[in-house]
VMD Tcl script that builds the backbone (N, CA, C; Angstrom):
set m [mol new atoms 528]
animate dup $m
set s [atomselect $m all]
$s set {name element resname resid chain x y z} {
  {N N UNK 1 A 0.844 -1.188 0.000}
  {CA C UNK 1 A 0.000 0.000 0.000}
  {C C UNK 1 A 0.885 1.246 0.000}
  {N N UNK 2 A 0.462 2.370 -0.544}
  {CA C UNK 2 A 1.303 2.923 -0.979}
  {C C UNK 2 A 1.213 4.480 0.213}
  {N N UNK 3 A 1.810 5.000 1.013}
  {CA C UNK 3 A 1.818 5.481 1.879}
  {C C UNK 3 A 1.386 7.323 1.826}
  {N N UNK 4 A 0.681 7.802 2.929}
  {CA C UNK 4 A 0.172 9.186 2.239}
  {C C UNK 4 A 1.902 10.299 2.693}
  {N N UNK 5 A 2.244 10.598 1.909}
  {CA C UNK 5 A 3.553 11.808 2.496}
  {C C UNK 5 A 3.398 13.344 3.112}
  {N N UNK 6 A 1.939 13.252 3.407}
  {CA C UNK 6 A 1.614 14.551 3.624}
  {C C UNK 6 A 1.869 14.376 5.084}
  {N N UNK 7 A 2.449 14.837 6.104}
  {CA C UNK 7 A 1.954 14.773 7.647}
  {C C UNK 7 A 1.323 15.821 7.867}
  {N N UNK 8 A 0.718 15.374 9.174}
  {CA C UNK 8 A -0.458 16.124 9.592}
  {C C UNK 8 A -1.338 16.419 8.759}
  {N N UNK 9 A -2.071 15.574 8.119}
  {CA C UNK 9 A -3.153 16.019 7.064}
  {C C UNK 9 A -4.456 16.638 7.637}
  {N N UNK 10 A -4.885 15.970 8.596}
  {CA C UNK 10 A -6.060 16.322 9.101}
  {C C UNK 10 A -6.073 16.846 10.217}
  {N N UNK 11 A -4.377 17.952 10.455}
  {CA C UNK 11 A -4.738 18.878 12.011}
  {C C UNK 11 A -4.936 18.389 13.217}
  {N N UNK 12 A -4.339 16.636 13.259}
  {CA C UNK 12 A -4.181 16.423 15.025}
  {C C UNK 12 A -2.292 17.029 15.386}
  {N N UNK 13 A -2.096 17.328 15.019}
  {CA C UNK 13 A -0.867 18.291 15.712}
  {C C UNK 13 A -0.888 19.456 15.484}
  {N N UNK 14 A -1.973 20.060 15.455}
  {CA C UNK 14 A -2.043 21.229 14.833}
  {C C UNK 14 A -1.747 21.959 13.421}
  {N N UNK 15 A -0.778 23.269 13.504}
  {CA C UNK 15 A -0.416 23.253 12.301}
  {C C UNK 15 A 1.022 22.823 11.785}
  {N N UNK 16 A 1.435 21.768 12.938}
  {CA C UNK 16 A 2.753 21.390 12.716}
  {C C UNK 16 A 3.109 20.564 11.314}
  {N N UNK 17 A 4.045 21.073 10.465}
  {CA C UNK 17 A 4.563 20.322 9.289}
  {C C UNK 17 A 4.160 21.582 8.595}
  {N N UNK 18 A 3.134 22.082 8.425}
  {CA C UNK 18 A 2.214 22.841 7.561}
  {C C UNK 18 A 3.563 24.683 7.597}
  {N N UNK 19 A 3.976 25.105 6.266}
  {CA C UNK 19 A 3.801 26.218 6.417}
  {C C UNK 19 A 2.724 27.364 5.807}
  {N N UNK 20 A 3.187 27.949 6.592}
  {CA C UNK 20 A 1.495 28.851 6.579}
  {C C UNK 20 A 2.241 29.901 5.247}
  {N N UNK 21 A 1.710 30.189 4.140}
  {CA C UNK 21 A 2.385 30.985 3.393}
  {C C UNK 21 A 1.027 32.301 2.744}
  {N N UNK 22 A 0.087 32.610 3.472}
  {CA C UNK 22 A -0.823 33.639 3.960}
  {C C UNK 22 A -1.550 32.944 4.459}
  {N N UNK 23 A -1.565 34.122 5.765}
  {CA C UNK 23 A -2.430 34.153 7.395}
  {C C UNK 23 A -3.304 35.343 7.147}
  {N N UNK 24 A -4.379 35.592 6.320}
  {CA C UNK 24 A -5.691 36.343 6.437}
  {C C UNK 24 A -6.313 36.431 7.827}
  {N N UNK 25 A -6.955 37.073 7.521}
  {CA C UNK 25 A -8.136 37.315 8.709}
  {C C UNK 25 A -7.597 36.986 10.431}
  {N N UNK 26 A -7.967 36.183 10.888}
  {CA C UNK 26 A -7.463 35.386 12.243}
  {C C UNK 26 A -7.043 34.396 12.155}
  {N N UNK 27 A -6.345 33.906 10.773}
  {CA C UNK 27 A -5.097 33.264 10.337}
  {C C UNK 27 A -5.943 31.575 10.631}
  {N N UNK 28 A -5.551 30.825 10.056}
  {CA C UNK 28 A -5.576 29.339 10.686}
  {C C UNK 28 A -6.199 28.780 11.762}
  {N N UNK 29 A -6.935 27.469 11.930}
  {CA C UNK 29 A -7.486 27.377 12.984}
  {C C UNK 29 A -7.889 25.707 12.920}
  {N N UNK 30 A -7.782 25.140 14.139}
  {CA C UNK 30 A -8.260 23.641 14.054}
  {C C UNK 30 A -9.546 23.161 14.722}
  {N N UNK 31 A -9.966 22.592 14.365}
  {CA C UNK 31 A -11.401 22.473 14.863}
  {C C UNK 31 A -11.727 21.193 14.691}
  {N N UNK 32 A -12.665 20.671 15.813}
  {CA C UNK 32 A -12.803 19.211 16.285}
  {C C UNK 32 A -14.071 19.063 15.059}
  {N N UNK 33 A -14.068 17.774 14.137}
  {CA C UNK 33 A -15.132 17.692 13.379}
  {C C UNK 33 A -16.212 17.331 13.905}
  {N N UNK 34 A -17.833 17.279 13.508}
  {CA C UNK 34 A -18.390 18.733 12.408}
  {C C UNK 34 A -18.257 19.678 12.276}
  {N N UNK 35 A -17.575 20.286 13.590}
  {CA C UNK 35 A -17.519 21.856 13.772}
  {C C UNK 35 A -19.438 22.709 13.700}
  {N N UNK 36 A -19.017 23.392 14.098}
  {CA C UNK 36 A -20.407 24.667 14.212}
  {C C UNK 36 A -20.955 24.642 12.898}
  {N N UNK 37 A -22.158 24.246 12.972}
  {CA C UNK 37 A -22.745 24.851 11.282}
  {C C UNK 37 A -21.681 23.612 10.315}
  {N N UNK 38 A -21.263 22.479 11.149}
  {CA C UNK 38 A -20.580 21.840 9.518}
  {C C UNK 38 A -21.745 20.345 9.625}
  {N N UNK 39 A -20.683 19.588 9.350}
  {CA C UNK 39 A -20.880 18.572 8.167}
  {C C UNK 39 A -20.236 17.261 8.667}
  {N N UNK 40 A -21.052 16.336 8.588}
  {CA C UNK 40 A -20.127 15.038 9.326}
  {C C UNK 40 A -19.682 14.417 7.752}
  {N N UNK 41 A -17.689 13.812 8.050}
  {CA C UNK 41 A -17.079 13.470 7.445}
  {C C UNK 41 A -17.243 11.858 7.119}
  {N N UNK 42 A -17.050 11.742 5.685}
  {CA C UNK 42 A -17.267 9.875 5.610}
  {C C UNK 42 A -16.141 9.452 6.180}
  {N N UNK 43 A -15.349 9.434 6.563}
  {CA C UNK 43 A -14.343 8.789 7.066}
  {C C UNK 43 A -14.560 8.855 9.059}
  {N N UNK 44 A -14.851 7.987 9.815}
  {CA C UNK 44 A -15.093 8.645 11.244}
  {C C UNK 44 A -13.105 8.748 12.026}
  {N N UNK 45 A -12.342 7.743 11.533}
  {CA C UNK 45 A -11.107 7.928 12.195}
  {C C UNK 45 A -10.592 9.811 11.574}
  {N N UNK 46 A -11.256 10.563 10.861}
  {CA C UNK 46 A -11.114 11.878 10.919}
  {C C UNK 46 A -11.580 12.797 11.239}
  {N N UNK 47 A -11.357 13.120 12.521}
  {CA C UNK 47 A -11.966 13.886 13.836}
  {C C UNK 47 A -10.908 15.359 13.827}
  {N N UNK 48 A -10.834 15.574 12.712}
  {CA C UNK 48 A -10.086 17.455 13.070}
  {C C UNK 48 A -10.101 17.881 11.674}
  {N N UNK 49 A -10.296 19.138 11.247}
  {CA C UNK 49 A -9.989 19.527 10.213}
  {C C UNK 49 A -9.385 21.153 10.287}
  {N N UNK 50 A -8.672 21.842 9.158}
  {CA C UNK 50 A -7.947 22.964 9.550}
  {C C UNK 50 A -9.460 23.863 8.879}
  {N N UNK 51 A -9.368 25.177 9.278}
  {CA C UNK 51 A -10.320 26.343 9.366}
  {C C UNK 51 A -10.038 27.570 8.543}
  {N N UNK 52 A -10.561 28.326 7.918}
  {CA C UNK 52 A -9.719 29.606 7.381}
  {C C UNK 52 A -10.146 30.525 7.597}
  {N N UNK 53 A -10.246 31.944 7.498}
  {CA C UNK 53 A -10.475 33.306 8.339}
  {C C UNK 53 A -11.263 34.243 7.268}
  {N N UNK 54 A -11.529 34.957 7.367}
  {CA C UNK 54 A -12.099 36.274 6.332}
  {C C UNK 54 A -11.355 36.824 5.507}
  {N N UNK 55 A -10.148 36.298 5.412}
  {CA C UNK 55 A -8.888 36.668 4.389}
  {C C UNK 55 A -8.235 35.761 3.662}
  {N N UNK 56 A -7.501 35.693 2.736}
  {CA C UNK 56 A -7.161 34.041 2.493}
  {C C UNK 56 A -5.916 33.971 2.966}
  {N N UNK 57 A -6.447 32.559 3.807}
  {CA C UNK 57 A -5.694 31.570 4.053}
  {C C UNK 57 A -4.643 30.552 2.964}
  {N N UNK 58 A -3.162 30.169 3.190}
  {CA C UNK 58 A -2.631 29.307 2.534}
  {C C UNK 58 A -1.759 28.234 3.455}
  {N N UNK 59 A -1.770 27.308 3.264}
  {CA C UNK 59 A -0.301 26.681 3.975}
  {C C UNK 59 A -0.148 25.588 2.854}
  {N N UNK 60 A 1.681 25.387 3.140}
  {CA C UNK 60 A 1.714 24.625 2.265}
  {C C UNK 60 A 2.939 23.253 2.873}
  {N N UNK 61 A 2.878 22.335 2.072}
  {CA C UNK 61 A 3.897 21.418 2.435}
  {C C UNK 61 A 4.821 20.841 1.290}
  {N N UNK 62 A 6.289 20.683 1.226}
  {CA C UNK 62 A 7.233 20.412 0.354}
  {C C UNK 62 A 8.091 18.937 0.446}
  {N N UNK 63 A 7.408 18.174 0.108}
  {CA C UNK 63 A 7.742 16.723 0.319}
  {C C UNK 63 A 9.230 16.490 -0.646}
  {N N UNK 64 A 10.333 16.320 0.529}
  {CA C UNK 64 A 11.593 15.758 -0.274}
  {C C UNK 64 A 11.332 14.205 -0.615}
  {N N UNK 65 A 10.916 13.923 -2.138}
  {CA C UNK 65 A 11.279 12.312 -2.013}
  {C C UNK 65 A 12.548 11.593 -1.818}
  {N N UNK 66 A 13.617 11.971 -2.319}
  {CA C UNK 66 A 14.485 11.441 -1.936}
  {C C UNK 66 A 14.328 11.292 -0.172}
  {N N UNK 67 A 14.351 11.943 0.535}
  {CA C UNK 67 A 14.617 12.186 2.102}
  {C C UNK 67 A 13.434 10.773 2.303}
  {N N UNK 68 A 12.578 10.299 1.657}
  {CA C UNK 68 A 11.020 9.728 1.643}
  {C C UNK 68 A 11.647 8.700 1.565}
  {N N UNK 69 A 13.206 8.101 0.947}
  {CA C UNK 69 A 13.402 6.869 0.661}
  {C C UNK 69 A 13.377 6.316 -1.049}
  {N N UNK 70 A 12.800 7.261 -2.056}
  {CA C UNK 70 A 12.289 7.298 -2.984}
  {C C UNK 70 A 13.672 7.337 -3.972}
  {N N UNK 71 A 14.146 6.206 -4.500}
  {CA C UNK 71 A 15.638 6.015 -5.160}
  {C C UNK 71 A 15.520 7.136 -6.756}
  {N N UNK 72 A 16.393 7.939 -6.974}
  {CA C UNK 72 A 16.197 8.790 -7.884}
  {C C UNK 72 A 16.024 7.909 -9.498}
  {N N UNK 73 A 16.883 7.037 -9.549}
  {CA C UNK 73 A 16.301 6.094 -11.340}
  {C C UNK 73 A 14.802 6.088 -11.221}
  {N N UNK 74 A 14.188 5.354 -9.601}
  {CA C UNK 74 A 12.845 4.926 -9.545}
  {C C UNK 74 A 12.202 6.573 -9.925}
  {N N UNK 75 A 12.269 7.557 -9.581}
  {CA C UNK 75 A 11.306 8.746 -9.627}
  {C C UNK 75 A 12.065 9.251 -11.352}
  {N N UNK 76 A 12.843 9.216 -11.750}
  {CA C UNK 76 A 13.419 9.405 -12.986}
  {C C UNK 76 A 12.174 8.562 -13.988}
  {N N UNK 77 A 11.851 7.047 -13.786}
  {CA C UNK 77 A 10.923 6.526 -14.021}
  {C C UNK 77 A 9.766 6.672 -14.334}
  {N N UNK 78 A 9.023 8.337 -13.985}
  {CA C UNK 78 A 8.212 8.885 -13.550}
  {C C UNK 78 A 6.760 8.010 -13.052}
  {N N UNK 79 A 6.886 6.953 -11.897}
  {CA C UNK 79 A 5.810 6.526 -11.538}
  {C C UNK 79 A 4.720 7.825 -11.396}
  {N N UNK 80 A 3.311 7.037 -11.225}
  {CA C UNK 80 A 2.506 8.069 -11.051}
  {C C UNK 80 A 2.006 8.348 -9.563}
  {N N UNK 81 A 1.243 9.677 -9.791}
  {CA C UNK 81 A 1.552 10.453 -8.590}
  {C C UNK 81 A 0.382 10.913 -7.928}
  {N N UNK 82 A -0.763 11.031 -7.101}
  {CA C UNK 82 A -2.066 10.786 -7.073}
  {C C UNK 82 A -1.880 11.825 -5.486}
  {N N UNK 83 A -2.432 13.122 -6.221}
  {CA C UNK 83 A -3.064 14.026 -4.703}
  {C C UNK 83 A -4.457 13.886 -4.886}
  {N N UNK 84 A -5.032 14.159 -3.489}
  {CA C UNK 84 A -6.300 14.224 -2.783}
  {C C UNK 84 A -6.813 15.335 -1.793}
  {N N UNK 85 A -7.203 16.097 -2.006}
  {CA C UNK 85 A -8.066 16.710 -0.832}
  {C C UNK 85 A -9.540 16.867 -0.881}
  {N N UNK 86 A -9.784 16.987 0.586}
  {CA C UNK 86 A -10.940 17.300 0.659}
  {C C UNK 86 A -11.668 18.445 1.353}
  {N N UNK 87 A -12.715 19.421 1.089}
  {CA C UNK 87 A -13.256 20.391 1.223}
  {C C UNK 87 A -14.652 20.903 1.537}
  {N N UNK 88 A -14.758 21.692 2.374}
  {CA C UNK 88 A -16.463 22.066 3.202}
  {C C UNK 88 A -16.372 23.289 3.503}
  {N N UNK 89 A -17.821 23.703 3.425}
  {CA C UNK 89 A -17.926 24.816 4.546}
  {C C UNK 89 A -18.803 24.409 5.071}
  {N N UNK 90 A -19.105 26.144 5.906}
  {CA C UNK 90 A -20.082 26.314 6.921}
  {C C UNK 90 A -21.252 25.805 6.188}
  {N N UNK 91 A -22.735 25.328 7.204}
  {CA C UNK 91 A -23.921 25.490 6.077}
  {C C UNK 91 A -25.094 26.834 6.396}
  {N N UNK 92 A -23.903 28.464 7.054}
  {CA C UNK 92 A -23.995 29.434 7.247}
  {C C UNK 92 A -23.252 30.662 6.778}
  {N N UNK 93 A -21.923 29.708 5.831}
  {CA C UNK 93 A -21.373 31.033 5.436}
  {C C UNK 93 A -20.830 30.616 3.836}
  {N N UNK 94 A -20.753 31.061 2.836}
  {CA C UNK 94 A -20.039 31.146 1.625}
  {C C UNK 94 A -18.354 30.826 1.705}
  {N N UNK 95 A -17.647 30.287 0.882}
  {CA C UNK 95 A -16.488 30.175 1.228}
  {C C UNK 95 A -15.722 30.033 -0.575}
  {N N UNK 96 A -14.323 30.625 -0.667}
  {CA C UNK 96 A -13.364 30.248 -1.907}
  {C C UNK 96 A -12.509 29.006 -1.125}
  {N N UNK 97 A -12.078 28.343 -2.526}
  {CA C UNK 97 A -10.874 27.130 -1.867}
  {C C UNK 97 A -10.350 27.136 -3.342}
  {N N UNK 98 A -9.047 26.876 -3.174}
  {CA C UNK 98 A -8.127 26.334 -3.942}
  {C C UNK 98 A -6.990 26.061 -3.750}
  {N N UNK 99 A -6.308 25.189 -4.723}
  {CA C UNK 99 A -5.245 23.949 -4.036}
  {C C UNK 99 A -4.232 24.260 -5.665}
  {N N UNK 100 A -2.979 24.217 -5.274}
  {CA C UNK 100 A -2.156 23.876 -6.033}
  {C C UNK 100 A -1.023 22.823 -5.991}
  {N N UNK 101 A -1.349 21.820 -6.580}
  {CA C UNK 101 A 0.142 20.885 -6.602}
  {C C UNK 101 A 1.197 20.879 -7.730}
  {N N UNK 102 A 2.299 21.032 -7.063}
  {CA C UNK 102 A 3.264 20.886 -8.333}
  {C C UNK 102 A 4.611 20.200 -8.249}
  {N N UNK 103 A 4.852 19.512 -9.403}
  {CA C UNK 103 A 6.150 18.365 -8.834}
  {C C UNK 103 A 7.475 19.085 -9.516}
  {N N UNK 104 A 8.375 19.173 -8.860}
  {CA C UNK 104 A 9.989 19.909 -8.852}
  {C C UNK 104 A 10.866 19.030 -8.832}
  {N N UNK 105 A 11.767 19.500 -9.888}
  {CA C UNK 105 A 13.040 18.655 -9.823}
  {C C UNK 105 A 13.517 19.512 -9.012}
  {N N UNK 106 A 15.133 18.623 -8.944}
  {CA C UNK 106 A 16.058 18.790 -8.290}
  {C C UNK 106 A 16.483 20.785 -8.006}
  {N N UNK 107 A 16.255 21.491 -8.628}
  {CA C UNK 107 A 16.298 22.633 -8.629}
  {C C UNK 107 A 15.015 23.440 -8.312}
  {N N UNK 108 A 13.890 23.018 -7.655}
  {CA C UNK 108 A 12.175 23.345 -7.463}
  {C C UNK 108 A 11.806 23.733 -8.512}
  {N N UNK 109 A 12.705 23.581 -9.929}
  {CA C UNK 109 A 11.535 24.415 -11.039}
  {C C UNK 109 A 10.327 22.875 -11.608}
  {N N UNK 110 A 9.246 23.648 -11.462}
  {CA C UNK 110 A 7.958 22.984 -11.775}
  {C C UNK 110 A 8.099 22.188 -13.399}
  {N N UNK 111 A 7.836 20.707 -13.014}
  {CA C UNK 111 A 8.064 19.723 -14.029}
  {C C UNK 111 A 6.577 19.644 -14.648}
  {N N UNK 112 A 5.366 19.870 -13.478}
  {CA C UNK 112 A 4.048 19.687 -14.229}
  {C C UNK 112 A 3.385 20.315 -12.880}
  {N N UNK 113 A 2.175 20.845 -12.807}
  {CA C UNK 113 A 1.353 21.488 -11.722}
  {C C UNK 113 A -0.110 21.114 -12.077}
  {N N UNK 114 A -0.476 20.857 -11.416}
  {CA C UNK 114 A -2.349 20.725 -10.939}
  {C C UNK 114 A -2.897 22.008 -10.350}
  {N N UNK 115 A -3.687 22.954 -10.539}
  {CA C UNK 115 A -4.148 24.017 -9.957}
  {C C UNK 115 A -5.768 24.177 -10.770}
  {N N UNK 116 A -6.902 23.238 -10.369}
  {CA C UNK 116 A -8.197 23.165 -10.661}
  {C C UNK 116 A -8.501 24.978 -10.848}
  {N N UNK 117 A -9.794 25.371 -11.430}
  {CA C UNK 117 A -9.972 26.713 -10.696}
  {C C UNK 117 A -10.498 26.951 -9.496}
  {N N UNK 118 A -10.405 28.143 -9.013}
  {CA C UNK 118 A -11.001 28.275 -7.605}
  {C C UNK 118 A -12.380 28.105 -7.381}
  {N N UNK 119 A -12.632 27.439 -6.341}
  {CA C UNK 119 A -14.236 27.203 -6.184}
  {C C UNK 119 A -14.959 28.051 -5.091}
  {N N UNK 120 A -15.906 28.410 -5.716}
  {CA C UNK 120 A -16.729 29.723 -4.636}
  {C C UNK 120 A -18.250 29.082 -5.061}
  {N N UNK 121 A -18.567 28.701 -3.105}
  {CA C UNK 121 A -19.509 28.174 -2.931}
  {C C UNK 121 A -20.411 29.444 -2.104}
  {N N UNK 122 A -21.430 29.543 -2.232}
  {CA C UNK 122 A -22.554 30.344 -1.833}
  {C C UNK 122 A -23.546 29.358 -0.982}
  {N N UNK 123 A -23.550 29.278 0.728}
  {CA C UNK 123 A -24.109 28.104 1.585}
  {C C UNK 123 A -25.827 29.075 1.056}
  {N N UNK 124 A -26.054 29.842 0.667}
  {CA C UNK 124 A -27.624 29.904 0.486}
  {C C UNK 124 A -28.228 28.968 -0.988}
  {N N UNK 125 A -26.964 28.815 -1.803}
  {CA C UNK 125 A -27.789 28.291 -2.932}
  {C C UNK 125 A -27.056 26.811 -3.113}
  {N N UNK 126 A -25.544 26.351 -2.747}
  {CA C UNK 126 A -24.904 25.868 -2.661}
  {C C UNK 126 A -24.793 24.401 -1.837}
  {N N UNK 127 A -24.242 22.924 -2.234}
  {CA C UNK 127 A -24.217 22.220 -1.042}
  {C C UNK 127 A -22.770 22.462 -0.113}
  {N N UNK 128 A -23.039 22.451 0.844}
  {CA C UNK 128 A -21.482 23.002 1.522}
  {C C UNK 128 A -20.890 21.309 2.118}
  {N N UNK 129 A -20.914 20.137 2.015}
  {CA C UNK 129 A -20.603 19.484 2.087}
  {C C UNK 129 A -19.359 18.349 2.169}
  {N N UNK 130 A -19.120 17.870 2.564}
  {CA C UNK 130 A -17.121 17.329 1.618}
  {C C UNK 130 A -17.217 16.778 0.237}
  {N N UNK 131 A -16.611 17.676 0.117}
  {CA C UNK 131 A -16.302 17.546 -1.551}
  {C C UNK 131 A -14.486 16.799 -1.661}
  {N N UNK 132 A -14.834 16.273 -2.936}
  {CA C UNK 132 A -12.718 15.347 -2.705}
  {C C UNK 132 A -12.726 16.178 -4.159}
  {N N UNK 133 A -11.035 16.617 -4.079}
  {CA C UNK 133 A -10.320 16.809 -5.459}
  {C C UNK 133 A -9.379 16.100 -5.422}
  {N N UNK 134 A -9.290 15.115 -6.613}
  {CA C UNK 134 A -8.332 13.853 -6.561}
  {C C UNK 134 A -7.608 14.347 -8.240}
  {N N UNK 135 A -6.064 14.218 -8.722}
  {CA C UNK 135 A -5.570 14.531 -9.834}
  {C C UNK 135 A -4.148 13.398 -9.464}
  {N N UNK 136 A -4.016 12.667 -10.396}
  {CA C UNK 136 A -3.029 11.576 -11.106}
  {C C UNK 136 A -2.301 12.349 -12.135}
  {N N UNK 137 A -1.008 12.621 -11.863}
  {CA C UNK 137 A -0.064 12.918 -12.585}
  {C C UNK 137 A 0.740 11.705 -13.121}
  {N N UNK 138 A 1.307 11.984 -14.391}
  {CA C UNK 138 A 1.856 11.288 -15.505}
  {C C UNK 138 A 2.643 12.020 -16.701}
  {N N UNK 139 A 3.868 11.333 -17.062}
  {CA C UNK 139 A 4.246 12.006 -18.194}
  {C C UNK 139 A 4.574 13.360 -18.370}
  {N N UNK 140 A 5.417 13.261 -16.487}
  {CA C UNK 140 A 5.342 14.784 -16.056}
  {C C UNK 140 A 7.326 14.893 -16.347}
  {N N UNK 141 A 8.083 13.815 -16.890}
  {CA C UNK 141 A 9.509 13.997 -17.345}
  {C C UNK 141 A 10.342 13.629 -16.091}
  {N N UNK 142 A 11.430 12.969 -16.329}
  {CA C UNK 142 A 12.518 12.435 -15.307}
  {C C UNK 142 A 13.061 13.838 -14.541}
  {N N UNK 143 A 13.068 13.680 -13.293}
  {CA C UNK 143 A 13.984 14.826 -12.591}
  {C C UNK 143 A 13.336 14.848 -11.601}
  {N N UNK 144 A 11.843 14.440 -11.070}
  {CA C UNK 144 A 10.962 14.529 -9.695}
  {C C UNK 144 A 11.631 13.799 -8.708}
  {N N UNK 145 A 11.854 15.035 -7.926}
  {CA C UNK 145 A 12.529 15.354 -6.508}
  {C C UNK 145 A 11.744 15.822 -5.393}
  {N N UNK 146 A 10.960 16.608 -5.826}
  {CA C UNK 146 A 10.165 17.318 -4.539}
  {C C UNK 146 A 8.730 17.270 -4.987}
  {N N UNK 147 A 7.766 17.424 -4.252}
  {CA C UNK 147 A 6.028 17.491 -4.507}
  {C C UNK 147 A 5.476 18.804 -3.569}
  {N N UNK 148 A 5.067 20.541 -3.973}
  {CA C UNK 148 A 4.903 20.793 -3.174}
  {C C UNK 148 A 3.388 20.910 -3.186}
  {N N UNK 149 A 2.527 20.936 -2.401}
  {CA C UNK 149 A 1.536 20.985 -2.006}
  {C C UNK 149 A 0.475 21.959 -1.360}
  {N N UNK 150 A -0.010 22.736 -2.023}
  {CA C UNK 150 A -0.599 24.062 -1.450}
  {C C UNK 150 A -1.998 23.905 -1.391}
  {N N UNK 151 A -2.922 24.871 0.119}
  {CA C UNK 151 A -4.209 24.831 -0.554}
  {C C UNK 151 A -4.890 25.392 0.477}
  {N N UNK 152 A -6.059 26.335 0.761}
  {CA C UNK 152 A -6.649 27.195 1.355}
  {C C UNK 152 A -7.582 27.692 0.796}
  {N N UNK 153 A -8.170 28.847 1.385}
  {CA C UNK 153 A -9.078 29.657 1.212}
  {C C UNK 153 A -9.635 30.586 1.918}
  {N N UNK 154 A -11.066 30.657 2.190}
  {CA C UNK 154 A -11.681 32.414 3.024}
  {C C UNK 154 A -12.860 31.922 2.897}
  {N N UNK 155 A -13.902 33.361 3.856}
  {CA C UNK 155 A -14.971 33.386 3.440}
  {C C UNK 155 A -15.222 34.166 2.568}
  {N N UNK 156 A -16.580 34.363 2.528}
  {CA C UNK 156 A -16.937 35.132 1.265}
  {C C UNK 156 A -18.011 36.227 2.519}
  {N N UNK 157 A -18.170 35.879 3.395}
  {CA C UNK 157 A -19.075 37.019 3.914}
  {C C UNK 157 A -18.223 38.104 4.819}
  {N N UNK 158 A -16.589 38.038 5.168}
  {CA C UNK 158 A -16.091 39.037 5.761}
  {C C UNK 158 A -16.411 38.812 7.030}
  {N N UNK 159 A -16.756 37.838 7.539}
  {CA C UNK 159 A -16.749 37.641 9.143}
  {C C UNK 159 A -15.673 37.595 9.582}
  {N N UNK 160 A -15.555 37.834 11.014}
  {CA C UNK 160 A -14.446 37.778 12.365}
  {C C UNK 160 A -14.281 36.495 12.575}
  {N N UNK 161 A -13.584 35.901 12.312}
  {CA C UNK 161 A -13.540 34.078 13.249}
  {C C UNK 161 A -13.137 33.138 12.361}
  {N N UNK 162 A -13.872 32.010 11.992}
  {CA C UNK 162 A -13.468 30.853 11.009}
  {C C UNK 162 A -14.281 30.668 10.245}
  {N N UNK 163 A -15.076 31.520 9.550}
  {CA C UNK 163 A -15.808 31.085 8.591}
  {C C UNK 163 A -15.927 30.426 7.225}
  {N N UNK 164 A -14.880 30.415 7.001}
  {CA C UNK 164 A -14.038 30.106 5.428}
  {C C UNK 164 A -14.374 28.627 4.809}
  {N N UNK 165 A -13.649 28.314 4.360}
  {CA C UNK 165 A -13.185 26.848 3.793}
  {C C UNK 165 A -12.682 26.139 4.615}
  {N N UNK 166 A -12.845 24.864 4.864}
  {CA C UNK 166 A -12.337 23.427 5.431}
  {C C UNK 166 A -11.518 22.750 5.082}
  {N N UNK 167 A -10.359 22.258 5.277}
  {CA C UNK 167 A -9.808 21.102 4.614}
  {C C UNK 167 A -9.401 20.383 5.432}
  {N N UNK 168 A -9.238 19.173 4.693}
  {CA C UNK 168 A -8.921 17.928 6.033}
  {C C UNK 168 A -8.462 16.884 4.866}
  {N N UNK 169 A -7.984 15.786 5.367}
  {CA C UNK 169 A -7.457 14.380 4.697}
  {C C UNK 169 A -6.687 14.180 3.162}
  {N N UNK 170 A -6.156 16.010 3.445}
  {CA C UNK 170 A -5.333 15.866 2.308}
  {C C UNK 170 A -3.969 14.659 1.930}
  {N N UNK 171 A -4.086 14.403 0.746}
  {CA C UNK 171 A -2.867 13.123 0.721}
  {C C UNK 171 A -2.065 13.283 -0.627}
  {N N UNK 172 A -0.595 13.039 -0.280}
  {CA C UNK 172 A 0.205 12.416 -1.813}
  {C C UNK 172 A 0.881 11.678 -1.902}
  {N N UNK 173 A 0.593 10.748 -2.445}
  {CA C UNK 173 A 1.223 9.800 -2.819}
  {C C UNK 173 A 1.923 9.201 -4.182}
  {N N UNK 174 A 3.032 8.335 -4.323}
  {CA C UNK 174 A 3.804 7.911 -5.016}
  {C C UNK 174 A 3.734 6.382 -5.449}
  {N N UNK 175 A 3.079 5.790 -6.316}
  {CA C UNK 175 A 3.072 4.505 -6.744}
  {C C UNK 175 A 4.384 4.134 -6.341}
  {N N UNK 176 A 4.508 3.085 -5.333}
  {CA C UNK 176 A 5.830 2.686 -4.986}
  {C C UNK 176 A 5.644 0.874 -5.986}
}
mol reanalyze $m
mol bondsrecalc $m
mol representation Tube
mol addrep $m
């Protein structure tokens, strides 16, 4: 089975691993799932998810494969490469989310990137629910060294607190 490289995906250590690369509003926040106004998760062993503020939120994570164990011929190889997240809001407030992944050689310049467009949900007309964005990379060229991993968001109504976007059980993985 092929192992997730993200740590701390779902915010039981807080925001440890995670750098925060914009702190909007009241910046980051962890919250025991459903949270206020949320949404129970299909998965029950995922009991936390991270929170975002009235400003946008980002954090991101930079997976060394080599450091992972990951022999450079084998990633030269370009096995394929499979991120996941998943996403909610309030079912009281509007929220943006978006995620960028992109795989770096040996020098961080971007070999291939995933960046869906941004999604802006409206909780009056909208389902605010968990939603998954799943993308399989391929045929992205020998030199993958690093995977970095970005993804956040806000609200849309300008509140004080955590009203924003959800994420939780983000994952990447490497066909080993």
């Amino acid at each position: 089975m092929t192992k997730n490289l993200l740590k701390n995906p779902c915010g039981e250590g807080n925001m440890e691993s995670w750098e925060v690369t914009e702190n909007g509003g009241d910046s980051w926040h962890v919250e025991d799932m459903p949270g206020a106004s949320g949404h129970a998760f299909h998965d029950a062993a995922v009991t936390k998810y991270f929170a975002t503020s009235y400003a946008l939120c980002l954090k991101k994570q930079v997976v060394d494969l080599l450091a992972e164990g990951f022999p450079a011929d084998y990633l030269d190889a370009q096995p394929p490469v499979t991120v996941e997240d998943w996403y909610c809001g309030r079912s009281d407030s509007g929220f943006l989310y978006e995620l960028t992944v992109s795989l770096l050689d040996d020098n961080e310049k971007i070999l291939q990137r995933f960046r869906p467009d941004e999604v802006a949900v409206d909780a009056e007309k909208d389902d605010c629910s968990w939603t998954k964005v799943t993308h399989k990379f391929s045929g992205y060229g020998p030199g993958l060294r690093f995977i970095s991993f970005e993804h956040g968001g806000q609200d849309t109504k300008g509140w004080v607190g955590w009203f924003g976007v959800r994420v939780t059980g983000s994952s990447v993985k490497v066909q080993a």
